[in-house]
N, CA, C and O atoms as CSV, one atom per row, in Angstrom:
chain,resi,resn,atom,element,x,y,z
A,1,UNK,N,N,133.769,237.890,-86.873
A,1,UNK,CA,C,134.569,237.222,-87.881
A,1,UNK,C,C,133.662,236.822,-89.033
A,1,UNK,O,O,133.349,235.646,-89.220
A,2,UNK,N,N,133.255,237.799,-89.784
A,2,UNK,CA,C,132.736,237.548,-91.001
A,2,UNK,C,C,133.563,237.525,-92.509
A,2,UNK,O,O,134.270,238.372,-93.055
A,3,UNK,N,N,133.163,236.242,-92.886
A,3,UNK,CA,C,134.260,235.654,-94.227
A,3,UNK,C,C,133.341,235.519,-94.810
A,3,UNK,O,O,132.193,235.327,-94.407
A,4,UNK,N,N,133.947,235.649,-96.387
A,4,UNK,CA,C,133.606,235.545,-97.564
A,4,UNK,C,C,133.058,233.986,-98.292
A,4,UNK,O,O,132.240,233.800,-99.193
A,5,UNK,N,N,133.905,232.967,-97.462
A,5,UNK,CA,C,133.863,231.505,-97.655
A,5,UNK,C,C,133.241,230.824,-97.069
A,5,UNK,O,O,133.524,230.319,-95.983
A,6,UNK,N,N,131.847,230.637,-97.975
A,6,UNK,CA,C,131.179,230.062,-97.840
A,6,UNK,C,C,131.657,228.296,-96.966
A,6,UNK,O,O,131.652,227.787,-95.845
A,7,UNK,N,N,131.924,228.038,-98.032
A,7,UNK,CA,C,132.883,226.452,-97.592
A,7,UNK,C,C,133.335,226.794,-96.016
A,7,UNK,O,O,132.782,226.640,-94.927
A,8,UNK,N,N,133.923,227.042,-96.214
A,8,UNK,CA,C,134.902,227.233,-94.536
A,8,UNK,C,C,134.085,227.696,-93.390
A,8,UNK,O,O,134.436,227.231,-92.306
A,9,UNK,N,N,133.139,228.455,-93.385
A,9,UNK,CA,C,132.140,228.766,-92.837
A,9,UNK,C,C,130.772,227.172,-92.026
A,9,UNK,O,O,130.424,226.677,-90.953
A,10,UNK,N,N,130.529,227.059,-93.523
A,10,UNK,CA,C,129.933,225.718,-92.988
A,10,UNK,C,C,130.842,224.370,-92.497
A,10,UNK,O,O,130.441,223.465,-91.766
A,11,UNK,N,N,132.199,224.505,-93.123
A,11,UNK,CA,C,132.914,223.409,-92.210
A,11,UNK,C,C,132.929,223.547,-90.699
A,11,UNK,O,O,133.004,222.616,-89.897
A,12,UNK,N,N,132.848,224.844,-90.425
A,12,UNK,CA,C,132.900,225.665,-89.084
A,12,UNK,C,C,131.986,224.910,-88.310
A,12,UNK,O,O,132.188,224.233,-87.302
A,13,UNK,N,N,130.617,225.208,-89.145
A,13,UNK,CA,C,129.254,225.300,-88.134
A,13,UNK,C,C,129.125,223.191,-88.205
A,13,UNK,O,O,128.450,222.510,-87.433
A,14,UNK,N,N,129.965,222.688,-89.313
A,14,UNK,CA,C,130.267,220.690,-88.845
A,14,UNK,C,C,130.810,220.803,-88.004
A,14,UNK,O,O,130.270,220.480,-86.946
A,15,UNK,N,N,131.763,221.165,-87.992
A,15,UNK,CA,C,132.945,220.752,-86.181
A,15,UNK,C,C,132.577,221.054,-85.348
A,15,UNK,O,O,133.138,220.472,-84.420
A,16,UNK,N,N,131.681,221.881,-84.951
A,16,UNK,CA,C,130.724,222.552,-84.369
A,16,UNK,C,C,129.797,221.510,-83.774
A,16,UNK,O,O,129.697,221.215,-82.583
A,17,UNK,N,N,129.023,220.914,-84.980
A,17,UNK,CA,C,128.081,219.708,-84.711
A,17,UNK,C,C,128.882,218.966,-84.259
A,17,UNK,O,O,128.698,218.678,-83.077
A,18,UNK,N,N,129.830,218.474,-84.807
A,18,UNK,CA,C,130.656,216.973,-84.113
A,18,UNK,C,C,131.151,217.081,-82.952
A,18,UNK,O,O,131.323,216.112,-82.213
A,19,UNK,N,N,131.366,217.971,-82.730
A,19,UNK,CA,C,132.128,218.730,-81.273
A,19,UNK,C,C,130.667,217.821,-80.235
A,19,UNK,O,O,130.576,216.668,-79.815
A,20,UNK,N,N,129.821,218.913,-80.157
A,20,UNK,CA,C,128.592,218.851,-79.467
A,20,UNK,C,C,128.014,217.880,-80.067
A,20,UNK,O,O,127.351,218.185,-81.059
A,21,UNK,N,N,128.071,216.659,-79.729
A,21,UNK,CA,C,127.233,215.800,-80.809
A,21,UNK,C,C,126.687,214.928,-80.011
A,21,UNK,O,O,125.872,214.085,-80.384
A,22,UNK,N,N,127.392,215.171,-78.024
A,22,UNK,CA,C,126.597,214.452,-77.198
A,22,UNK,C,C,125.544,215.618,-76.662
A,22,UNK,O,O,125.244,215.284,-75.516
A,23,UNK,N,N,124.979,216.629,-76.951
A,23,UNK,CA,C,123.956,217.087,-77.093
A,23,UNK,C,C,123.119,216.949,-77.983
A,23,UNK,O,O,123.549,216.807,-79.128
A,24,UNK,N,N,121.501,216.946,-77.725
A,24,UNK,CA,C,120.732,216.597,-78.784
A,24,UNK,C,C,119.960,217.729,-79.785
A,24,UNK,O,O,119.229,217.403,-80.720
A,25,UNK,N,N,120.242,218.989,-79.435
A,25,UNK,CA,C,120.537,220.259,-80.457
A,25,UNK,C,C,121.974,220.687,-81.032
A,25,UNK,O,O,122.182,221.870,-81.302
A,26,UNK,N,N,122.844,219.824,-81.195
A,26,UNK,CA,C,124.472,220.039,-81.299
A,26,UNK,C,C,123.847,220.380,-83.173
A,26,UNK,O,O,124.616,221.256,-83.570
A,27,UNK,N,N,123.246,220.177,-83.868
A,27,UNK,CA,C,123.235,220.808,-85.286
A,27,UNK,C,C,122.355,221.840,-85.500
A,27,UNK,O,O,122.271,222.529,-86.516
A,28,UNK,N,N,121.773,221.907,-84.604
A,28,UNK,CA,C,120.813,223.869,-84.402
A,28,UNK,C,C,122.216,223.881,-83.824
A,28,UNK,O,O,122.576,223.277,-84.834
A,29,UNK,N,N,123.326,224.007,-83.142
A,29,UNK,CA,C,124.335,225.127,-82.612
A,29,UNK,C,C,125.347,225.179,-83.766
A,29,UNK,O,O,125.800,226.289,-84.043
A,30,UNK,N,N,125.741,224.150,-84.449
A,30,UNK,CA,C,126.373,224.329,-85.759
A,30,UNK,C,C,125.973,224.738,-86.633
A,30,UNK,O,O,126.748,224.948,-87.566
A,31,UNK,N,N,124.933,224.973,-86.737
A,31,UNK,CA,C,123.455,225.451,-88.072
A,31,UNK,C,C,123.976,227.101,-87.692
A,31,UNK,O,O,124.696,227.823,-88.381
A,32,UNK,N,N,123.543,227.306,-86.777
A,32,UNK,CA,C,123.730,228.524,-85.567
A,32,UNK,C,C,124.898,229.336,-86.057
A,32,UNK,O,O,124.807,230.418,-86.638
A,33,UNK,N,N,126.132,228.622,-85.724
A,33,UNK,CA,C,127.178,228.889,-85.778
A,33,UNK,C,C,127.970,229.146,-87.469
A,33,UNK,O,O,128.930,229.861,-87.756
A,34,UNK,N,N,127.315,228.459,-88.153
A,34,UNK,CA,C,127.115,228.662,-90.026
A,34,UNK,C,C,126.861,229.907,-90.291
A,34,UNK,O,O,127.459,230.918,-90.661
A,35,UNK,N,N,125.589,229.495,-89.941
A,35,UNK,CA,C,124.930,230.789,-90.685
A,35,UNK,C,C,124.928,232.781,-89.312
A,35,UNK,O,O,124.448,233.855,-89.674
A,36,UNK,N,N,125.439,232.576,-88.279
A,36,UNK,CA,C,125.990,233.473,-88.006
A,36,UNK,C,C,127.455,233.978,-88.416
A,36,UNK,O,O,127.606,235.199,-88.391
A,37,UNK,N,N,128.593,233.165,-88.805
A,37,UNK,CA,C,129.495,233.341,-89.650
A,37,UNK,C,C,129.164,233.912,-91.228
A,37,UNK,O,O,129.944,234.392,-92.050
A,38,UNK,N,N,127.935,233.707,-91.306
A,38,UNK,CA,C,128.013,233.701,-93.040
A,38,UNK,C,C,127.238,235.142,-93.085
A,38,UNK,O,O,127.565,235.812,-94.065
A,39,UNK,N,N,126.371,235.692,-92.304
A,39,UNK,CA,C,125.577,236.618,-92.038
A,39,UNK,C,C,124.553,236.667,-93.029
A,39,UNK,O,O,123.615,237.445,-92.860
A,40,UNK,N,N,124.611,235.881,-94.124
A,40,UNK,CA,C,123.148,235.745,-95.452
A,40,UNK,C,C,123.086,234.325,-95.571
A,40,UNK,O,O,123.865,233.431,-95.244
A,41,UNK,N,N,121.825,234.340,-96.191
A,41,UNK,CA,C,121.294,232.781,-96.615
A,41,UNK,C,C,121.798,232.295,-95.747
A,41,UNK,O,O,123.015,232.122,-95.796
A,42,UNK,N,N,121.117,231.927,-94.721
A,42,UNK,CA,C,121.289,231.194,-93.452
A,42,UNK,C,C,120.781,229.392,-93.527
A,42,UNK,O,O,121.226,228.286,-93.217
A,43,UNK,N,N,119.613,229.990,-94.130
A,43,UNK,CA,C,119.171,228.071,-95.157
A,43,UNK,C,C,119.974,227.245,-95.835
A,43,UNK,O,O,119.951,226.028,-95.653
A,44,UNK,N,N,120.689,227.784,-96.606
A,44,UNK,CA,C,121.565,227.495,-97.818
A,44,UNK,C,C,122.725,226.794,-96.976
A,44,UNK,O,O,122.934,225.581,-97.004
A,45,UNK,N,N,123.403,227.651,-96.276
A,45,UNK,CA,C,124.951,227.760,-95.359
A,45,UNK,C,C,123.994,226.870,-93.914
A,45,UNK,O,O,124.576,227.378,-92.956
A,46,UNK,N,N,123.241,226.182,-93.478
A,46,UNK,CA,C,123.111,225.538,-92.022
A,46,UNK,C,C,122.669,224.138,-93.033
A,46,UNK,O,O,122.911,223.001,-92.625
A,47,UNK,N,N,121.939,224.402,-94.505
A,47,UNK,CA,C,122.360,223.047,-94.847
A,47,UNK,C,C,123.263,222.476,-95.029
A,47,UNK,O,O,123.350,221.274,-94.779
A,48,UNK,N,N,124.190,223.181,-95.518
A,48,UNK,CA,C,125.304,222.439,-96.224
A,48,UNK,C,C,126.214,222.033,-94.992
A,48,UNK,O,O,126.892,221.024,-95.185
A,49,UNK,N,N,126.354,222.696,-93.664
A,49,UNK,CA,C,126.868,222.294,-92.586
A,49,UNK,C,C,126.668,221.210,-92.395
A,49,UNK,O,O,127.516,220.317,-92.392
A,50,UNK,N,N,125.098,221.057,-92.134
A,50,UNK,CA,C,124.235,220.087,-91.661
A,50,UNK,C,C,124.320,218.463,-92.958
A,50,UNK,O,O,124.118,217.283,-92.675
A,51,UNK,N,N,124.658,219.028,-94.213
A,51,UNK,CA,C,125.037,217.589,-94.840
A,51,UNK,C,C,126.182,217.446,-94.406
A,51,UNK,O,O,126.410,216.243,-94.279
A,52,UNK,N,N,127.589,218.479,-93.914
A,52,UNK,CA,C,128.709,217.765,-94.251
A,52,UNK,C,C,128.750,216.902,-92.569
A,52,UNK,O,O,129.170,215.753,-92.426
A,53,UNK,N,N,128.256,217.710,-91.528
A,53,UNK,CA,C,128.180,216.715,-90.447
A,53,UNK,C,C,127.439,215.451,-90.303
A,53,UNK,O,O,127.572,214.732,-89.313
A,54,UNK,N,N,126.612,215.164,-91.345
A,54,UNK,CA,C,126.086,214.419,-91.529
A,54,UNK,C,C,127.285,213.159,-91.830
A,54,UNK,O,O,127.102,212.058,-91.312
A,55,UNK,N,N,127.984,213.300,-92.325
A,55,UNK,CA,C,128.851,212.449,-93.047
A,55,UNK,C,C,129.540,211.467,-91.420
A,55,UNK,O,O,129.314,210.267,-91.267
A,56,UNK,N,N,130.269,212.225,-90.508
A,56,UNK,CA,C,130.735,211.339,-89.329
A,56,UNK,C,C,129.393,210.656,-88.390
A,56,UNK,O,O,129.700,209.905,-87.464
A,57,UNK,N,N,128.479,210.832,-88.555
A,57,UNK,CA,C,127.033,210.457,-88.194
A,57,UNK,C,C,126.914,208.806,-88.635
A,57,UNK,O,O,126.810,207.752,-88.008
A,58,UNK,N,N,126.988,209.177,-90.011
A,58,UNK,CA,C,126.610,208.083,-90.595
A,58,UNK,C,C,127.355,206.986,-90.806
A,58,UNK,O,O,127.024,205.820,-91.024
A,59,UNK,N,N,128.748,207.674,-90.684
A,59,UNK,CA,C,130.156,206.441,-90.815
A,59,UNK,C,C,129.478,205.815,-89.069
A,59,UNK,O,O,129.670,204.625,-88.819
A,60,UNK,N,N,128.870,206.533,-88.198
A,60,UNK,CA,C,129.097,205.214,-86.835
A,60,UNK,C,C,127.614,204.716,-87.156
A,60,UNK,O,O,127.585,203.576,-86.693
A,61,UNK,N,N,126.572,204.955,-87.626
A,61,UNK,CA,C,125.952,204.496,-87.746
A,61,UNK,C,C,125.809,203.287,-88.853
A,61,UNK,O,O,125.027,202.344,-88.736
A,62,UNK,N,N,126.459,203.437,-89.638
A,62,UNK,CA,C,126.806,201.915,-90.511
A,62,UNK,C,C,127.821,201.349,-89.608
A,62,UNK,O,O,127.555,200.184,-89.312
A,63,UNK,N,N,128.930,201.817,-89.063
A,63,UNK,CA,C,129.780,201.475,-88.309
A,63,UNK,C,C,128.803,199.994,-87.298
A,63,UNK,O,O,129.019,198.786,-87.388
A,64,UNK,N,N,127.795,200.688,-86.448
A,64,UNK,CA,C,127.315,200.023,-85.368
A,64,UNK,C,C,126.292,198.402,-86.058
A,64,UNK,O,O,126.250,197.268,-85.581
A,65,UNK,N,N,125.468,199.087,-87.556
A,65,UNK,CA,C,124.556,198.350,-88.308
A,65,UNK,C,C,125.934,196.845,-88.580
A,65,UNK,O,O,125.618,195.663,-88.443
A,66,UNK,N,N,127.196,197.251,-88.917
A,66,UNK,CA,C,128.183,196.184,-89.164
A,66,UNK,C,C,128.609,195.128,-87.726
A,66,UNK,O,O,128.594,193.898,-87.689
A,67,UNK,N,N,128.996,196.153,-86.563
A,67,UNK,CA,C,128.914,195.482,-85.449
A,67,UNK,C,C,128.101,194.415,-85.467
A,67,UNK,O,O,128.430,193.237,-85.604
A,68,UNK,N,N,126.295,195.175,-85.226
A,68,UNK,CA,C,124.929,194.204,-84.749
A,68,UNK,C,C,124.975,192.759,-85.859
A,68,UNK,O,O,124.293,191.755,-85.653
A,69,UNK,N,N,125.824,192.906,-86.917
A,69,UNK,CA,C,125.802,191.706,-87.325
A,69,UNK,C,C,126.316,190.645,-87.371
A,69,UNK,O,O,125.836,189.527,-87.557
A,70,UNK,N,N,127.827,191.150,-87.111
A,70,UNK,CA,C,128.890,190.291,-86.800
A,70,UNK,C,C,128.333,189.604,-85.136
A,70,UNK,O,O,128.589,188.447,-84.802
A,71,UNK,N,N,127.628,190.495,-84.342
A,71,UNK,CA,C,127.550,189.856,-83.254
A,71,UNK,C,C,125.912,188.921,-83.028
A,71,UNK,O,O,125.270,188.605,-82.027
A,72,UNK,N,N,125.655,188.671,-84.865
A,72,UNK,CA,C,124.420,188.032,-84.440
A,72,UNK,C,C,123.139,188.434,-84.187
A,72,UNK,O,O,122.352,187.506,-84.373
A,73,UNK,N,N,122.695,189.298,-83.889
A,73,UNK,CA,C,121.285,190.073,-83.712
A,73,UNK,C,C,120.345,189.653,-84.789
A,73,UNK,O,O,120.961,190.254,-85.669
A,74,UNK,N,N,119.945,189.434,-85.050
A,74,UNK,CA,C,118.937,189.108,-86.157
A,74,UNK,C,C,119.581,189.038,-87.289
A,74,UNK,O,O,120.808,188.961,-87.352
A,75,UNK,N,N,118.676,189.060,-88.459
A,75,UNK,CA,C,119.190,188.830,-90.021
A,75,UNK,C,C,119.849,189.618,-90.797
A,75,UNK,O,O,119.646,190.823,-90.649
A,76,UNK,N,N,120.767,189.193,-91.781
A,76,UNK,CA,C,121.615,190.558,-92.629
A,76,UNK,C,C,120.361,191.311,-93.132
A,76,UNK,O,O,120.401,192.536,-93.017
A,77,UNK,N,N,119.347,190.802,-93.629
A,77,UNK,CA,C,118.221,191.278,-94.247
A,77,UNK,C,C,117.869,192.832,-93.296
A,77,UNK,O,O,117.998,194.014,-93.615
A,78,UNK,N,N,117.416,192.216,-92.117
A,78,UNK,CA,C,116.785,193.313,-91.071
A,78,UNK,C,C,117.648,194.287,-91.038
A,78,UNK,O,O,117.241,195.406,-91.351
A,79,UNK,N,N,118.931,194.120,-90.685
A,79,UNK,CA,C,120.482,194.987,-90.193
A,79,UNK,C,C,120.236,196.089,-91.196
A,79,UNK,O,O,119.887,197.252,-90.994
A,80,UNK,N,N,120.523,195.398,-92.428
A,80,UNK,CA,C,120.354,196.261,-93.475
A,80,UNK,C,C,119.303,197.479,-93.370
A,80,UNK,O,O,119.516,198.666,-93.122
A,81,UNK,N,N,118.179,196.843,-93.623
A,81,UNK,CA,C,116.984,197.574,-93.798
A,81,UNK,C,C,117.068,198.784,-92.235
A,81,UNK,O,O,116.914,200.003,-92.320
A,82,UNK,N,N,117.224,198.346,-91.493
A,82,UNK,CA,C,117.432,199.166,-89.887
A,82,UNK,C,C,118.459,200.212,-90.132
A,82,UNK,O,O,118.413,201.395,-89.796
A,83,UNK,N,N,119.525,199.490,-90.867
A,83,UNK,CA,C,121.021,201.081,-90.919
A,83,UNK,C,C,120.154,201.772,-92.125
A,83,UNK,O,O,120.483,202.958,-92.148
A,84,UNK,N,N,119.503,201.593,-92.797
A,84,UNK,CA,C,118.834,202.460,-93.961
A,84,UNK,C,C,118.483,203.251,-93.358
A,84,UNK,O,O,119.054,204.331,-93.208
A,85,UNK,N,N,116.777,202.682,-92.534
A,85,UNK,CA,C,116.053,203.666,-91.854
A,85,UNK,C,C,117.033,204.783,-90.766
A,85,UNK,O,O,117.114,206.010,-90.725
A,86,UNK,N,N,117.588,203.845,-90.083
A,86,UNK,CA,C,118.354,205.094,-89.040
A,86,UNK,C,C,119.148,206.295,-89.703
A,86,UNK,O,O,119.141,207.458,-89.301
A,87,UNK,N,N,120.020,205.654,-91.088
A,87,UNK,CA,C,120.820,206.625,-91.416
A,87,UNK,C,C,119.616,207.795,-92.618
A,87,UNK,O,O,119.977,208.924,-92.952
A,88,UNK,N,N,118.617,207.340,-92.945
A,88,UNK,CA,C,117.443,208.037,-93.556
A,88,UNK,C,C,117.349,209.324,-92.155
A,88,UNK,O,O,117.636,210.514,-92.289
A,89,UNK,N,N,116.959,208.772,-91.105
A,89,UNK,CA,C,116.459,209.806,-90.054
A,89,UNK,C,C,117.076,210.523,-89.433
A,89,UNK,O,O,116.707,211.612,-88.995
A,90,UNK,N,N,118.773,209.682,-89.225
A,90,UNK,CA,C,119.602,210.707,-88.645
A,90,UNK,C,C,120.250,212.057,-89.530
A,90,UNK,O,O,120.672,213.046,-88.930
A,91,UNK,N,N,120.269,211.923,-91.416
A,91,UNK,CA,C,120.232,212.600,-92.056
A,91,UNK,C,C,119.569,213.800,-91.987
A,91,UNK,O,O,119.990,214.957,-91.965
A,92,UNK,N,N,118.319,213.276,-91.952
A,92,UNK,CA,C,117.155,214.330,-91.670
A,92,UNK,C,C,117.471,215.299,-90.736
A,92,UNK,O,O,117.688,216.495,-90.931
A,93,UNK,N,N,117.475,214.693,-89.737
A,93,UNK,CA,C,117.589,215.186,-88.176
A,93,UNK,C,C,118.627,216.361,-88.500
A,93,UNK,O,O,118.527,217.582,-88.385
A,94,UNK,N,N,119.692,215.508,-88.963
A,94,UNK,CA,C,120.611,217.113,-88.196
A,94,UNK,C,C,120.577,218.016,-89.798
A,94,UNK,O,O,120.798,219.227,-89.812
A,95,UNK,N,N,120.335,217.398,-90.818
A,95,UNK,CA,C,120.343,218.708,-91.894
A,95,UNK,C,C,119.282,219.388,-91.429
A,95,UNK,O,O,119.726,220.458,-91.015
A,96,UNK,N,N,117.489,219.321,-91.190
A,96,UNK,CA,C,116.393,220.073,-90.827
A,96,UNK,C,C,117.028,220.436,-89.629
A,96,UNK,O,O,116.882,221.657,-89.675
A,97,UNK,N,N,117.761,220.154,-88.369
A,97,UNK,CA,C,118.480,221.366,-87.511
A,97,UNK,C,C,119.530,222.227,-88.083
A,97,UNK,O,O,119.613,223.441,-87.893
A,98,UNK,N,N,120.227,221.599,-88.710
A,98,UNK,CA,C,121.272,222.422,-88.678
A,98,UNK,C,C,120.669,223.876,-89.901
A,98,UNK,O,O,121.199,224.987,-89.915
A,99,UNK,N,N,119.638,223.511,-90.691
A,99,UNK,CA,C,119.050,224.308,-91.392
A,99,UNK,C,C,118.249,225.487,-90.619
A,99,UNK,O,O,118.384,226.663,-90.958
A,100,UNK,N,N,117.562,225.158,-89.754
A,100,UNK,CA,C,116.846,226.045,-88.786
A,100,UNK,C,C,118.200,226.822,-88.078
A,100,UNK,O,O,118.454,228.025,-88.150
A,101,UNK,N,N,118.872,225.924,-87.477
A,101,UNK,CA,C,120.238,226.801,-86.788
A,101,UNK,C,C,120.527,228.273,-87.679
A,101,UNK,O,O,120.476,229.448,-87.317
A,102,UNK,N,N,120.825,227.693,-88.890
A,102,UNK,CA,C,121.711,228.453,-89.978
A,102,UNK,C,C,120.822,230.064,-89.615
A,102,UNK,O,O,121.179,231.107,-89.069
A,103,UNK,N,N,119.787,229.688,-90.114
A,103,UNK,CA,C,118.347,230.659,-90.296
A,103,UNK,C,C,118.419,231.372,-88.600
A,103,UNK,O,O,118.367,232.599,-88.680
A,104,UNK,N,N,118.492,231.020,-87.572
A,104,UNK,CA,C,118.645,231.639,-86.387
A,104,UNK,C,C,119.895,232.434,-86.149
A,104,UNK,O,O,119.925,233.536,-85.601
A,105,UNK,N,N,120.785,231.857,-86.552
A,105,UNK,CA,C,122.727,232.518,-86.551
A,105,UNK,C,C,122.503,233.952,-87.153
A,105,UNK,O,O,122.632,235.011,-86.538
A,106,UNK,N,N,121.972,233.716,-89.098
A,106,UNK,CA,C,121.596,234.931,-89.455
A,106,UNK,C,C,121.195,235.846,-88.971
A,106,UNK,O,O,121.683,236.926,-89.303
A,107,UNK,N,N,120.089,235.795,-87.938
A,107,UNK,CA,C,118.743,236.544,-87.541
A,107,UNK,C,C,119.550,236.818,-85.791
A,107,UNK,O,O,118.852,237.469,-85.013
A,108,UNK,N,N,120.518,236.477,-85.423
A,108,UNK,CA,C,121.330,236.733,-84.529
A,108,UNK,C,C,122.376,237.224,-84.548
A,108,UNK,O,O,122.973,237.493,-83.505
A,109,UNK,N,N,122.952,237.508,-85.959
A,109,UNK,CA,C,123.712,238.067,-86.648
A,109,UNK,C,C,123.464,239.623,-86.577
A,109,UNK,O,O,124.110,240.573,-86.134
A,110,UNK,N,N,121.990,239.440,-87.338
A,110,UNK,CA,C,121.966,240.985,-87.482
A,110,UNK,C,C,121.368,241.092,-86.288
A,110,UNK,O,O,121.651,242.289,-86.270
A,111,UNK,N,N,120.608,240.892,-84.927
A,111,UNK,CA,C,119.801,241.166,-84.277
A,111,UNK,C,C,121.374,242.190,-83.300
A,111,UNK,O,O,121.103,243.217,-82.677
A,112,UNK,N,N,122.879,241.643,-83.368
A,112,UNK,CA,C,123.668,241.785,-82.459
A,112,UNK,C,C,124.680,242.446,-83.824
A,112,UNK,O,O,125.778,241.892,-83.888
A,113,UNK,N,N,124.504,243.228,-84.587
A,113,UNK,CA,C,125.425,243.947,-85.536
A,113,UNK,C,C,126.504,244.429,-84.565
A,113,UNK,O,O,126.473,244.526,-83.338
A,114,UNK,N,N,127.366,244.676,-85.356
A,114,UNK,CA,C,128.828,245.483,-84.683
A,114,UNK,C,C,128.814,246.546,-84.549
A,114,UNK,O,O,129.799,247.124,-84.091
């Protein structure tokens, strides 16, 4: 199932990530799953996956930074500064997988032509 749409392609290889998201390679398999749909620029198409899954990531991760405060844990100051860093790294995390994914899908793409 190779498409022309770009977009739809990498929405693919997000639901993908969110799906699997209690695995800790779930954005190398959506990266994966991108850029084997897209069969080129596998970088390009496992990033853009990898930002848009990024997006339900980060809603629980501010989600949880709002919890830890309402329930008291230390200072708004810290909370803050802590949902920064986490949502800084969890960004990272799954765009640099889901980017490598993309780049593997390709290269599995053609390795398994039709």
């Amino acid at each position: 199932m190779s498409t022309d749409n770009s977009l739809l392609n990498a929405v693919i290889g997000a639901a993908v990530t969110v799906v699997f998201s209690f695995a800790g390679v779930s954005p190398l398999l959506g990266g994966a799953t991108a850029g084997y749909l897209e069969r080129r620029d596998g970088a390009r198409i496992g990033a853009i996956s990898g930002a848009l899954a990024t997006l339900p990531v980060l809603m629980f991760v501010a989600l949880a930074g709002v919890l830890l405060g309402f329930l008291g844990f230390g200072n708004v100051f810290n909370g803050i500064v802590l949902v920064l860093f986490a949502a800084l790294f969890v960004g990272l995390y799954v765009v640099v997988l889901s980017t490598v994914g993309g780049v593997l899908g390709v290269y599995l793409a053609e390795e398994f032509r039709e």
